[in-house]
Structures are given as C-alpha cells and as structure tokens.
C-alpha positions as a Markdown table, in Angstrom:
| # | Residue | x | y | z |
|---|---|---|---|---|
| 1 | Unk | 4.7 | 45.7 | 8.0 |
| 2 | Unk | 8.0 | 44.8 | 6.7 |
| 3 | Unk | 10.3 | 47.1 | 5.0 |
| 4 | Unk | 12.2 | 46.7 | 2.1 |
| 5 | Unk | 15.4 | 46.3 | 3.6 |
| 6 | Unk | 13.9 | 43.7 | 5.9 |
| 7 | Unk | 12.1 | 41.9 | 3.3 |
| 8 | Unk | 15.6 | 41.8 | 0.7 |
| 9 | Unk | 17.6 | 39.3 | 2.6 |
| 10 | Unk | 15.1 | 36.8 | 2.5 |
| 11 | Unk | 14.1 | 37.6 | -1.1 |
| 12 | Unk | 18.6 | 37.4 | -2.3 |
| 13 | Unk | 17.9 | 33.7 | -0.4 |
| 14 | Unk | 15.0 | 32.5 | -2.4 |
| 15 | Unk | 16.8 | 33.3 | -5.8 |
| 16 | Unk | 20.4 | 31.5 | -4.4 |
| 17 | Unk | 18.0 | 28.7 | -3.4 |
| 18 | Unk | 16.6 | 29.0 | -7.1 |
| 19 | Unk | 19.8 | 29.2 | -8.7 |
| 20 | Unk | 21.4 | 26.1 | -6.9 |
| 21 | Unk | 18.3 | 24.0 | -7.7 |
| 22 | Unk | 17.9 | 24.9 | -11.3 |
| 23 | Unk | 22.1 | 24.3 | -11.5 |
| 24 | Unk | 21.4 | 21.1 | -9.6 |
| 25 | Unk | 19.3 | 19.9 | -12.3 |
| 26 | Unk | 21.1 | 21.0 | -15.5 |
| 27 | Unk | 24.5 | 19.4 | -14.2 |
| 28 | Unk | 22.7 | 16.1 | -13.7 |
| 29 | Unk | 23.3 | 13.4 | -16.7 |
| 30 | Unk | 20.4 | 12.8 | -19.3 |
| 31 | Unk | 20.0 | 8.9 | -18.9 |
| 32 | Unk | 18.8 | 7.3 | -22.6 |
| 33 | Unk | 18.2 | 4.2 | -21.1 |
| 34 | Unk | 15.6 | 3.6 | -18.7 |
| 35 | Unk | 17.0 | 3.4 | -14.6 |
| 36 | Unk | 15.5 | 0.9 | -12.9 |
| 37 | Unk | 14.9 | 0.5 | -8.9 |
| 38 | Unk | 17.6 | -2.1 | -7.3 |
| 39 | Unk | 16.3 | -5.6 | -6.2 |
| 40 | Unk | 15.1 | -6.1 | -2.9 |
| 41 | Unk | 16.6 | -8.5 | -0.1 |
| 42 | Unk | 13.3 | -10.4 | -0.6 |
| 43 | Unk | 13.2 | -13.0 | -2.9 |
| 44 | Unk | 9.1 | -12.3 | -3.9 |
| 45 | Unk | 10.4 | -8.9 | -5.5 |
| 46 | Unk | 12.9 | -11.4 | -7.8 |
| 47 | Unk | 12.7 | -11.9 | -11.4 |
| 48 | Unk | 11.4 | -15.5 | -11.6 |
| 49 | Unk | 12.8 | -17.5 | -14.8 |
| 50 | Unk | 9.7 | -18.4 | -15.8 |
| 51 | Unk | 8.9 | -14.4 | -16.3 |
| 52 | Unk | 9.0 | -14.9 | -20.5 |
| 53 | Unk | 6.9 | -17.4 | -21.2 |
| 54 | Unk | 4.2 | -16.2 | -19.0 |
| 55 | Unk | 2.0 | -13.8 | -21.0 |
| 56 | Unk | 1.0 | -10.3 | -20.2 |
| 57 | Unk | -1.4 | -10.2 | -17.0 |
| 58 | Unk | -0.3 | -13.6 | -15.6 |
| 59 | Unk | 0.0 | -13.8 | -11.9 |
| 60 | Unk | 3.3 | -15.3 | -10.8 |
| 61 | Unk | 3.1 | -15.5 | -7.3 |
| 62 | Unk | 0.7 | -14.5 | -4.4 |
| 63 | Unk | 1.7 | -14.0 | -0.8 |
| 64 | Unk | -0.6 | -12.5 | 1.7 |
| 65 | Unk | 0.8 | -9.5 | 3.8 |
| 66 | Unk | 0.0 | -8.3 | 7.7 |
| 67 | Unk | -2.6 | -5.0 | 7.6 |
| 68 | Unk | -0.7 | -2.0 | 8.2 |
| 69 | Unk | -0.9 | -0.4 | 11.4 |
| 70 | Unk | -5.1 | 1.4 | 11.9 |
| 71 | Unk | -6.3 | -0.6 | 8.5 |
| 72 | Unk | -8.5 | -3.1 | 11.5 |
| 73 | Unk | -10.8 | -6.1 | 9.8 |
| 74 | Unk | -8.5 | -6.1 | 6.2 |
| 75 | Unk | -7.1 | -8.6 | 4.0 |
| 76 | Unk | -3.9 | -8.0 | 2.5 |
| 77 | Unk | -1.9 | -9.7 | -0.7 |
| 78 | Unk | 0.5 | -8.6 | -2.8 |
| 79 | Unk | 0.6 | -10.1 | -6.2 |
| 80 | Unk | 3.4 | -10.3 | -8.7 |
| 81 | Unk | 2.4 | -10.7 | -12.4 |
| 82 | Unk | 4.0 | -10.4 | -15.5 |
| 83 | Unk | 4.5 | -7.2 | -17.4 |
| 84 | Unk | 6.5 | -5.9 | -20.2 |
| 85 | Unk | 9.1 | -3.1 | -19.5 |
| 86 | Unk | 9.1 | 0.2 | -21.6 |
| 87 | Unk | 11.8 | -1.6 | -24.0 |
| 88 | Unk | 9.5 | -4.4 | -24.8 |
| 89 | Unk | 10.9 | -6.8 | -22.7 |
| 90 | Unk | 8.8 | -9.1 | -20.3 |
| 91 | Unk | 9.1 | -8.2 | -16.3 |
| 92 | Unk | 7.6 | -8.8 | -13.2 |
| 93 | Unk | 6.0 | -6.5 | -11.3 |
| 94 | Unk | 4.4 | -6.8 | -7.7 |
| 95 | Unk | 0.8 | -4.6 | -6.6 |
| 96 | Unk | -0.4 | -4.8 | -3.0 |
| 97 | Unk | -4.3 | -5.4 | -2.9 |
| 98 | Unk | -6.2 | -4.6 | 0.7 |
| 99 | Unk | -9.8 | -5.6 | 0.9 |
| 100 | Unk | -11.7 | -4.6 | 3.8 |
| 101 | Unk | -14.0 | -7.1 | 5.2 |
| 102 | Unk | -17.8 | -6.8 | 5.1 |
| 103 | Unk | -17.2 | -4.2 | 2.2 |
| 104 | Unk | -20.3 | -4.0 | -0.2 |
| 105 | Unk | -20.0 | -6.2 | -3.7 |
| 106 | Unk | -20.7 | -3.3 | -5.6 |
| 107 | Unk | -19.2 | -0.5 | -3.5 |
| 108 | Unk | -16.5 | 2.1 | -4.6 |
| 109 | Unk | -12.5 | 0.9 | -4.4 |
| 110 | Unk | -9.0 | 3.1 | -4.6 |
| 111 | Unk | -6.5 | 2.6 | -6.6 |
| 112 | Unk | -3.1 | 4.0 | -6.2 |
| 113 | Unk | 0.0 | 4.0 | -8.3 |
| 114 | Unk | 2.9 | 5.0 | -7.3 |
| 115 | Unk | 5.2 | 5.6 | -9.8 |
C-alpha cells in the first residue's frame, strides 16, 4: 500500500494537469459564427454551383469507393446531396454508404454520424 507521501506527487500532477486544461479552454475565443471544416483536395467534397437550386435531400453526385481494408464481399458509395447549413443556407454534404453483399432485405443496418 501507498503512503501519503507517495501518493501526493502524483495527486499535485493531476490538479496542474486540471488547471492547465480548464485554463486551456477558458483562454480559447467564443466563435458566434459557425467554423466550418476546410475543403478537401478532391473535387467530389466541392460545393457544386448547382447546390441552390437543388432542394433539400437531392443527390448531387455518386461515386463508388474501394472497401476498406477486412470489410470482404462490400459495396461502397459515397453520396453527396444537398443540405442546408445551420444559418439557413443550402450546402452539400457527402455520406459513405457500405452494403454487404448477400445481406438479408429485411435485416438490421448501422448508421454512424460523425459529427
């Protein structure tokens, strides 16, 4: 068992580590507006021009993808469709869909957003 001189060291460390995080956070800026990821290199992740006149839902573009690495016997396309963006205005926005073959029509799926 530890004593209480052993054990206050690492207990002093936890609370700098505390400290430094919690004055981390408070020093960063309060953003009004909302930050938005940078573009991509590829051109599929682009705003297309024809983005405002699609309506809400509206697939854009469709591109199938290589499986990842152990996903064997799957299909893979990424979609972009058009979205609105939290101020209201329209967007494009790009999901990843992987179907594995010989899956049963009315078996269960997974959906995950990352956000």
């Amino acid at each position: 068992m530890r004593s209480y001189r052993q054990i206050r060291p690492l207990r002093m460390f936890a609370v700098a580590c505390a400290a430094a995080a919690l004055t981390a956070v408070a020093a960063a800026p309060a953003h009004s507006a909302p930050m938005y990821p940078a573009s991509l290199p590829d051109n599929f992740y682009s705003q297309p021009p024809n983005s405002a006149s699609a309506k809400p839902g509206d697939i854009l573009a469709v591109r199938p993808m290589p499986a990842p690495p152990l996903f064997f016997n799957t299909d893979v396309v990424q979609i972009k469709f058009r979205t609105t963006s939290s101020t209201g205005k329209p967007m494009a926005a790009v999901t990843t869909v992987l179907s594995p073959h010989n899956a049963p029509v009315d078996g269960p799926i997974l959906s995950y957003q990352h956000i």
